[in-house]
Structures are given as structure tokens and as C-alpha cells.
N, C-alpha and C positions, 0 to 999 in steps of 0.2 A: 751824274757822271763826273764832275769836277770835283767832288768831295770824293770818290771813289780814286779818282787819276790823282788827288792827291793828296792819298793813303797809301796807294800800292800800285802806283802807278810806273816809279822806277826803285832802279834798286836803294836809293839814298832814302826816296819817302817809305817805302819797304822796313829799312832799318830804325829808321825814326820811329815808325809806326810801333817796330817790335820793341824801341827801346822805350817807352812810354808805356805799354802793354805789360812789359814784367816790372814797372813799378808799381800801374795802378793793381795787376792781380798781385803781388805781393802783401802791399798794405790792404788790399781785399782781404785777403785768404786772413790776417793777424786781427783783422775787425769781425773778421766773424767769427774767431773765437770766443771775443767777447760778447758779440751780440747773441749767439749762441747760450751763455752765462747769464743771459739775462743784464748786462750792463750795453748802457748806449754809450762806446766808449768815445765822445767828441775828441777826444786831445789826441788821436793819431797825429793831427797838424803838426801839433808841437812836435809830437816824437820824433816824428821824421826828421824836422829841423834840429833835433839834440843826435840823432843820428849822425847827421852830416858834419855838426859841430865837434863830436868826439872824433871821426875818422880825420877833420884836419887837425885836431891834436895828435892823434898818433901818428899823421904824416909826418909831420916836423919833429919827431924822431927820427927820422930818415932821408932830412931834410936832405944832408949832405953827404950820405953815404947810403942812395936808394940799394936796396936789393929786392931778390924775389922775394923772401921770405916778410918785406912791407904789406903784401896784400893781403894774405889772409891774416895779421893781426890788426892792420885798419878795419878790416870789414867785423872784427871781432870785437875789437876794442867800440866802434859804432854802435853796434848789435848791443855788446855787453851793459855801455852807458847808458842805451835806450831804454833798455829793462830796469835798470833800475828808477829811471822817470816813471816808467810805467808802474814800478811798484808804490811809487809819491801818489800817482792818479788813485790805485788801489786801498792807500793810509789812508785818503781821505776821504776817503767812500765808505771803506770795513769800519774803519776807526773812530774816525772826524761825524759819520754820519752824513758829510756833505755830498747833494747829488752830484754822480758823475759827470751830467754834463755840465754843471758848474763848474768843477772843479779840472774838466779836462778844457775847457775855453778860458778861466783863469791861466791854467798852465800855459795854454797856446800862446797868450798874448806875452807871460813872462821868456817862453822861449824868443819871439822875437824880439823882443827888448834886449833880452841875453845878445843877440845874434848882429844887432844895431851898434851893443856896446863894443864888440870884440872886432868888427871890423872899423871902427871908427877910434877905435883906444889900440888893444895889445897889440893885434893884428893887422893892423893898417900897412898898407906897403910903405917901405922907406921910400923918401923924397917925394911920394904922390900926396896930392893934396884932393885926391877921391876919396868918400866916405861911403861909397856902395859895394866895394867887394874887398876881399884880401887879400892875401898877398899870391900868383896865380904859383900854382905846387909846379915843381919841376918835372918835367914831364916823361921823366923814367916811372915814377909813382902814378901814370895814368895807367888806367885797366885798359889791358890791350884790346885794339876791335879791328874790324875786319876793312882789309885793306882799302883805303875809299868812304868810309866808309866811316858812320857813330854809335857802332853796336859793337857790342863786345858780347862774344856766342857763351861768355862766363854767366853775362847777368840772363838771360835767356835759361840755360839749364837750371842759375840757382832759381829761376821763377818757377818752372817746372817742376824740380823739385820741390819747394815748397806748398805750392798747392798739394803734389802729390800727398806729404806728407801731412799735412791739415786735411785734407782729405780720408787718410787710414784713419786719422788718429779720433774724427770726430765718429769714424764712422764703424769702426772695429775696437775700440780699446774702450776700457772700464773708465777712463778721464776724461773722454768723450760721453758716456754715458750721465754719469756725475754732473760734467757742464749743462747738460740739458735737463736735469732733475734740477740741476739750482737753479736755469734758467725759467723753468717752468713755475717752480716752486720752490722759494728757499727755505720755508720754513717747514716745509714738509720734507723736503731733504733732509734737512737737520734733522729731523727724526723719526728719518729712516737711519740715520747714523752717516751721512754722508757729511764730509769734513769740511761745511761751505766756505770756510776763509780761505782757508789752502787753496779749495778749489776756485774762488774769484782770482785770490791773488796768483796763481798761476796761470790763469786766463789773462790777465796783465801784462804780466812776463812774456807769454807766447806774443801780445799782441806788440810788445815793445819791440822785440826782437826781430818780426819781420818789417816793424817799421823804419826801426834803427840801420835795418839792411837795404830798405829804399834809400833812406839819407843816405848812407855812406856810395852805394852805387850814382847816385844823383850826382854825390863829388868825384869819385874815381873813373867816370865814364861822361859826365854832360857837362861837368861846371868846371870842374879842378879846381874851384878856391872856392871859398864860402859869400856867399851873396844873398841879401835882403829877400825872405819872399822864396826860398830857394826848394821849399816843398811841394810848389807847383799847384798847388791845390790837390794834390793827389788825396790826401786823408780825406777828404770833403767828397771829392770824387769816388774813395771808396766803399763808403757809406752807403751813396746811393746805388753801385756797383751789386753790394751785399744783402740791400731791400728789393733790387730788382730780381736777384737770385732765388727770392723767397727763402733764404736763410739758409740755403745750399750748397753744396762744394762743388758739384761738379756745374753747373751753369757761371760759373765765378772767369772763366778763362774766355768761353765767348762774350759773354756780358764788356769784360774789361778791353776784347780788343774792337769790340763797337766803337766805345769812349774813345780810347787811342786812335782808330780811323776817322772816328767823327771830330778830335781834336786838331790832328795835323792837316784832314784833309780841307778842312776848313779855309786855311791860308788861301787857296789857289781864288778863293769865293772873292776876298778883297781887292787880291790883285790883275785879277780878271775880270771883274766884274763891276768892281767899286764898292763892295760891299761892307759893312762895317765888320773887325774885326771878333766885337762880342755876340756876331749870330750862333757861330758856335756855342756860346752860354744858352742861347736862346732857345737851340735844337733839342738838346740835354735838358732844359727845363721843359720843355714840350713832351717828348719819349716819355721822362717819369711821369709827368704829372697825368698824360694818356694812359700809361700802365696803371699808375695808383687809381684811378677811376674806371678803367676798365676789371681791375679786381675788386674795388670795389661794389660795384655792379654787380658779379658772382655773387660774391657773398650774400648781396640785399638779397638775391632772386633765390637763393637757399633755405 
């Protein structure tokens, strides 16, 4: 009842709930493009955090002369950067030969290095002598939310959409089809004539893009400046999100706002109760690893 009252209990944990909910189904919906392809793409972590990193560069564009027209090229400019990360993860997978998830937990650890350096060097606030966040964006460049309130009803539709969209495209179109021919089989794709680099490295691309769109939401709606650690676990989180789905789209939007209500509502556990703060971790490693054994179980009995 205490995790439930605080998830959706008012309208603040409400909004919390839904803001956490269209990140993790976002980087959901971009990891199951991949996983769909047959790649285990670990370095969502990173992406997200080069997300967030490009959207406070194109902030500061606009440092001093915010307008409307700021949002949809941070969220682009995010988006855009992130894809191309994602395309690094994919060189060195098509190309390199190196395993994905080698080379997507190599990436992770250089994103936050990257993210260490920039607020401790270029980025550091003037006259502060903190090294954990930078400098906080002016607060015309926050994405608007609702009155009271740390939802913005922007990141909520582009979540919906998004799914929606991952959704037709694995499930109706020819480069859906293709991704699950490579994921299946890549080399029998190949000669069925199916294009499998293309097709990896465009699963990459998709998965950057909605990653890149978490980071940049992360900054224009929760953080406003860049800070250590600012992906939240969500990539991690997604992962297991997308295993629980059985590799599916449409279970991806219940599944993610479980985790969101089992995240926030968690808080009330500590402070009502005295409870250590990592039980939440503990709940989530219980759920899976009960699912991963209970399907496991099918299967032997088949």
C-alpha cells in the first residue's frame, strides 16, 4: 500500500511516476530495436548520457537569447549526437569484430569520463568550487510542465509516440521484418539478399536516437545542467524492461510503468518505515529473476 501511495498517490508522485515512465519506455522501445537485430546493445547507458551532453551544448547556444525555437533543436541536436555514438557502438561490432557488449560498456565508462571532464573543466560554474554538476541552464530553456508540478505533458506524448511508432515499424514494415531475419539469422539473411550491415547499423541509429531523446529530456525537464551519473540507470533498467516483454512492443509501456511505480514508490518505504533506500533494487532483482525462472520452467516442462 505504501509503494502504491507513493507512486500515485498524489498528483506530484503521479507526475514523477509518468516522468520516469516515458524515459524508461523510451530507451525500452530504442533497445528493442536492437535486441530485436539480434545485438545486446549494453551502451544505451552511455547513449543516454551523450544525449544529455549534446542537448547542453546546443543549450548554450541560447544561452543568452532563449527562444521557442531552442527546443526542438536541443532535442535534435541530442537525438542527432546520440546516433551517431550509436553508429561507434555499431563500427565496432560490423567492422572491429568486437562484441557488443564489450564495446557498448567500454563506451559507457568513456561517456562518463567525458561527462567528469566537462563539468570539472569547460563547464564548471564560474566562481563555484563544485565539481558535480554545471553550470544550471536558464530557465526559459526548461521544457514546460504542468503547473505544480515536474512533468512536462511534451515528454509523455513524444513517449507515446514513440512506442507507437517502434511499435508499426517492427510490426508492419519490410525493416522490421529484415531486423528479425538478422536477428534470427544473420547469415542466412545475407543470403536471402537481405542488406545485414545496413540493417544492424540502422538498428543502432533507431536505438541512439530514442536514447539521445531520454538524455536530452533527463536535462530539459529533471536536471537543467549536466551532472555525474545523470542517466539514472534507465539503459540498465531498460534492458531488463525489454527481456521481461519477451521481445515485444506492446507489453513495453505496462512493464516500464511497473519499474517507475516500483522506483518512486519506494521512497515512502525509508521514510516511513526506516527502510534502506536500495530495497527498491532488491524488489526489481526479485520480479526478474522470479519471471526468468518461472519461464524458465515452461520451457523445461515443453
Amino acid at each position: 500500500q505504501l509503494v502504491w501511495d507513493g507512486s500515485v498517490g498524489t498528483a506530484v508522485k503521479r507526475s514523477d511516476t509518468a516522468g520516469v515512465w516515458g524515459s524508461l519506455a523510451i530507451a525500452s522501445a530504442g533497445l528493442l530495436i536492437t535486441f530485436r537485430a539480434g545485438q545486446w546493445n549494453i551502451g544505451v547507458e552511455g547513449q543516454i548520457v551523450l544525449g544529455a551532453i549534446f542537448t547542453i551544448w546546443a543549450a548554450q547556444w541560447f544561452w543568452d537569447n532563449p527562444t521557442p525555437l531552442a527546443f526542438p533543436i536541443m532535442l535534435i541536436w541530442g537525438m542527432v549526437g546520440c546516433a551517431l555514438w550509436g553508429v561507434l557502438i555499431g563500427a565496432l561490432k560490423i567492422w572491429g569484430g568486437l562484441n557488443e557488449i564489450f564495446g557498448g560498456l567500454g563506451l559507457n565508462f568513456v561517456a562518463g569520463r567525458l561527462t567528469i571532464y566537462l563539468i570539472a573543466g569547460p563547464w564548471r560554474p564560474e566562481g563555484s568550487s563544485s565539481v558535480s554538476t554545471s553550470e544550471l541552464m536558464p530557465r526559459e530553456l526548461w521544457l514546460p510542465t504542468l503547473e505544480g508540478l515536474r512533468i512536462s505533458p511534451y515528454a509523455v506524448v513524444l513517449a507515446v509516440l514513440v512506442l507507437l511508432i517502434v511499435y508499426l515499424l517492427l510490426r508492419g514494415t519490410l525493416w522490421g521484418l529484415q531486423l528479425k531475419a538478422v536477428g534470427r539469422n544473420e547469415q542466412g539473411a545475407a543470403l536471402l539478399g537481405v542488406p545485414t550491415q545496413r540493417i544492424l547499423f540502422s538498428a543502432y541509429i533507431a536505438c541512439g536516437l530514442c536514447a539521445g531523446l531520454v538524455g536530452s529530456l533527463l536535462v530539459l525537464m529533471v536536471r537543467h545542467q549536466l551532472v555525474a551519473n545523470i542517466s539514472s540507470g534507465y539503459g540498465f533498467l531498460g534492458i531488463l524492461i525489454v527481456l521481461l516483454s519477451g521481445f515485444n512492443a506492446l507489453p513495453l509501456a505496462p512493464i516500464a510503468f511497473f519499474f517507475a511505480a516500483l522506483g518512486i514508490g519506494t521512497v515512502p518505504l525509508q521514510l516511513r518505515l526506516g527502510l534502506d533506500s536500495s530495497l527498491g533494487g532488491v524488489l526489481v532483482g526479485v520480479v526478474v529473476l522470479t519471471y526468468e525462472f518461472v519461464q524458465g520452467f515452461r520451457r523445461r516442462e515443453k
